[in-house]
C-alpha angles and dihedrals in degrees: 000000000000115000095156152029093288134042123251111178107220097244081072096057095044091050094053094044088057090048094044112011101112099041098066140170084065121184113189122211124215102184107147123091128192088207113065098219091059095057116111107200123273101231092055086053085055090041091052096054087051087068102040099037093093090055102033146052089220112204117193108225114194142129123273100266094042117116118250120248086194099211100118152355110338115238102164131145095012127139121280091243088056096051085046092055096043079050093054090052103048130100092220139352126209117193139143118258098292141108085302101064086054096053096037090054085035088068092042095252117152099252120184113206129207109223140197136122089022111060109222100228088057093044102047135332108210125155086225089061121097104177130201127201141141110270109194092069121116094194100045111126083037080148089069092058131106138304105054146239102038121193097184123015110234107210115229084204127104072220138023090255095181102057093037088044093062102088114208081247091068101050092046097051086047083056088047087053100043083058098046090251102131129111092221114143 
């Protein structure tokens, strides 16, 4: 059955209710990059469970080789149709800009995206994205720049201002708000 953007075949699903069923509400982390200046650092991540472990069931999504943030639930290495489906199923899904944000977005999960050197609007526009990104900095988006097409992004920066410059407050309020949990009039 296909109730979003992106198919998920029901043996998935099935597959990922079995695993994690019974452990909802369930929140994935996509933390790893294969681009450096898309990493945001590991201890905010951890930082950043800490916060969210009374409320979640956090599963870590990544690929076989990625290194392991060890905060929650392990789901490296599996297919692309499982991670969709785990996706599907989550209440909300937090990643850098990668594959991720696109399924995530793909299965209509709110997925909020850590941004830097890649501006949102130029990247996806999907009601389901609630992008954070720091906002006082003259050279974020410095991916989008001349000359194309760029494989890596090279940061002009002594520091990668865009991705330290996102506190672990702002990305959990931008969870709050991507599940309708602010107190905003």
């Amino acid at each position: 059955m296909c109730s979003s953007d992106l198919w998920v075949t029901d043996r998935a699903k099935q597959k990922i209710k079995k695993r994690f069923g019974n452990k909802e509400p369930v929140i994935a982390f996509h933390w790893r990059a294969g681009w450096v200046n898309r990493k945001w650092p590991k201890e905010r991540w951890m930082q950043l469970a800490v916060r969210l472990r009374e409320e979640f069931h956090i599963v870590e999504v990544g690929g076989t080789e990625d290194e392991r943030l060890e905060v929650g639930e392990q789901f490296y290495g599996k297919l692309w149709e499982d991670v969709t489906a785990l996706y599907q199923m989550c209440k909300v899904v937090v990643c850098i800009d990668s594959v991720s944000l696109h399924i995530a977005t793909g299965v209509q999960t709110p997925t909020v995206c850590l941004f830097g050197t890649t501006k949102p609007e130029l990247v996806i526009e999907n009601k389901y994205l609630y992008p954070v990104t720091t906002d006082k900095l003259d050279c974020l988006g410095c991916h989008h720049e001349p000359p194309y097409p760029k494989i890596h992004s090279s940061c002009k920066q002594p520091q990668l201002y865009c991705m330290l410059g996102l506190s672990v407050c702002s990305v959990y309020d931008k969870i709050q708000e991507a599940l309708g949990k602010t107190d905003e009039v």
